[in-house]
N, C-alpha and C positions, 0 to 999 in steps of 0.2 A: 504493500500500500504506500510507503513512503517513497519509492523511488517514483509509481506514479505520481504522488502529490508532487515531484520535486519538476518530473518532468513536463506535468502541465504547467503548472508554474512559469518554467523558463519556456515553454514555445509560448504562452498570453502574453512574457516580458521583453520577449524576441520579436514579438509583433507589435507590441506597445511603442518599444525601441527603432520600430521601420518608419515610424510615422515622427517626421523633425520639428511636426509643429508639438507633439507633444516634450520632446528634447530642448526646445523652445526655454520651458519653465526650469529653471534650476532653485530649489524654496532653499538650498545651503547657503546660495549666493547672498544674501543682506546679514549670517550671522556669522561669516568665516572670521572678522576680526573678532569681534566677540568672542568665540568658544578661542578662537589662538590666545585672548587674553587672561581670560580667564582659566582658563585651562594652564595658562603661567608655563607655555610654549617656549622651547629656547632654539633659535638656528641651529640646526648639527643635527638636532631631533627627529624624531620619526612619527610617522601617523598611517593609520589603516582608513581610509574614508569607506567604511561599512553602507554597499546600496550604492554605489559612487553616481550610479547613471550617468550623464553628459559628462561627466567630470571637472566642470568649469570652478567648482568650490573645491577639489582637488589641485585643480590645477593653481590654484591661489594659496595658498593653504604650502604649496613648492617655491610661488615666486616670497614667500614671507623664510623661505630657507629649511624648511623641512622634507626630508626625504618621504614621499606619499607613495601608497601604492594605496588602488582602487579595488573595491571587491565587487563583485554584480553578477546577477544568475544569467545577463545579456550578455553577449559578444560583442552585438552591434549597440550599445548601450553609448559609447564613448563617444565625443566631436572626434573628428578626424585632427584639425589642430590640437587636442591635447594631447600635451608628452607624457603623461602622468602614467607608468605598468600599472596595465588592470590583468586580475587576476579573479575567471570566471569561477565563482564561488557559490553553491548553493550555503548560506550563511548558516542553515541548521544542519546544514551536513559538510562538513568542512575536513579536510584529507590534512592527515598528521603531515603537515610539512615544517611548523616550527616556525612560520611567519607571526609574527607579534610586532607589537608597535611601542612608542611610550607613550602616542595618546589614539582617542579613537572618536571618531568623527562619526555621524548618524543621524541625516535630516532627511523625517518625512519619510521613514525607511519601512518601520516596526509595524506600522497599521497596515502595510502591502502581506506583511507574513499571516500565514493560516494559525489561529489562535494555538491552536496544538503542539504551534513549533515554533513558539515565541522565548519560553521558559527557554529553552536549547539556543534560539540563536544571541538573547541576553547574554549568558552563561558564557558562550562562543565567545562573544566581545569582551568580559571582563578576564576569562582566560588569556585573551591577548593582546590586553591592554596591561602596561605597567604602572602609567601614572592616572593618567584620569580618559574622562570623555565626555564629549560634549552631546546630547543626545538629545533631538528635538521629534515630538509626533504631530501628526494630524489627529484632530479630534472629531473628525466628518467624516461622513461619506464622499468618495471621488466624484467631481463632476465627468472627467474624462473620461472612465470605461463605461458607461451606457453611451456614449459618442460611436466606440468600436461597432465593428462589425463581425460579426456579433458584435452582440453586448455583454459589457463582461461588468464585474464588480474586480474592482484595482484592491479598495481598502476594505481587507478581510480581518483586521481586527481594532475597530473601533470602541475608543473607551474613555471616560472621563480623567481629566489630570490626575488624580485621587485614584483613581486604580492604576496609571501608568507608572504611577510614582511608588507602590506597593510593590508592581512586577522589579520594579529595576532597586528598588529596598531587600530583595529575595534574593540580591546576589551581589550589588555594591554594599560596601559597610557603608557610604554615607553620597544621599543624593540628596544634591540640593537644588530647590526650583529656579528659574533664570527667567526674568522681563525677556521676552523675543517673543518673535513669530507671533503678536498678532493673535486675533480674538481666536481664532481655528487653530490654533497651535498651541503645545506646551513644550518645555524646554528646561531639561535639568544637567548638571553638573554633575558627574558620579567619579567619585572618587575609592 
């Protein structure tokens, strides 16, 4: 069952990723200085942008001097201009390679995962996060997958700041909430 879950997944995100008006939106893009600051970022440093899709807040995230690599269940997920290694990743199923970061980046990522396999791919990012991360969700429904054709539902785990903040308490010892992103957003610090 899991490997089906994984593999519909990436052909929905593999078609999602064809279409560049949705590549268009990058929601990282207005908090990369924020989470580099707080997150208390040092040039030399490293980072995992978890979900990276277009990779435009990766690739900013490289010009601030951090060594980034991108994770994404897409292939075709990345701009063609960005230099940033993506590294095609189902996030709840992630292959012993030994890749970690010392921070971990993740906007608008968590409510795309099937409820089932949220616990796992959390767990996933704090095991390969050394010092913190910056971690922001949607708290709605997608406008964009009833667009598709099909129609698809994008955000498969929709939940109040107050549960989101419970899930990522289950495996950070200390999350703290952050002003960003906006009435449909929340957005914590886990350390």
């Amino acid at each position: 069952m899991s490997d089906l879950i994984k593999e519909t997944e990436r052909t929905k995100y593999e078609t999602v990723w064809a279409d560049r008006g949705y590549a268009a939106q990058a929601d990282g893009d207005p908090v990369v200085d924020l989470a580099f600051n707080i997150m208390g970022c040092v040039h030399g440093e490293s980072l995992i942008d978890w979900g990276c899709g277009c990779g435009r807040p990766a690739a900013k995230f490289q010009r601030l001097g951090l060594s980034v690599v991108g994770f994404d269940i897409a292939y075709n997920c990345m701009d063609k201009d960005v230099g940033v290694p993506l590294l095609i990743r189902c996030l709840w199923d992630l292959p012993n390679d030994g890749v970690a970061a010392d921070y971990a980046f993740c906007t608008d990522v968590l409510e795309h995962i099937p409820p089932e396999k949220l616990g796992l791919v959390i767990a996933n990012m704090r095991a390969r996060t050394h010092k913190a991360a910056f971690i922001q969700v949607c708290t709605v429904l997608d406008t964009s997958g009833p667009k598709m054709s099909p129609p698809q539902r994008l955000h498969l785990s929709v939940f109040p700041t107050s549960v989101w903040e419970q899930k990522l308490l289950a495996v950070w010892p200390a999350v703290k909430p952050v002003k960003a992103g906006g009435k449909v957003r929340s957005a914590f610090l886990c350390r």
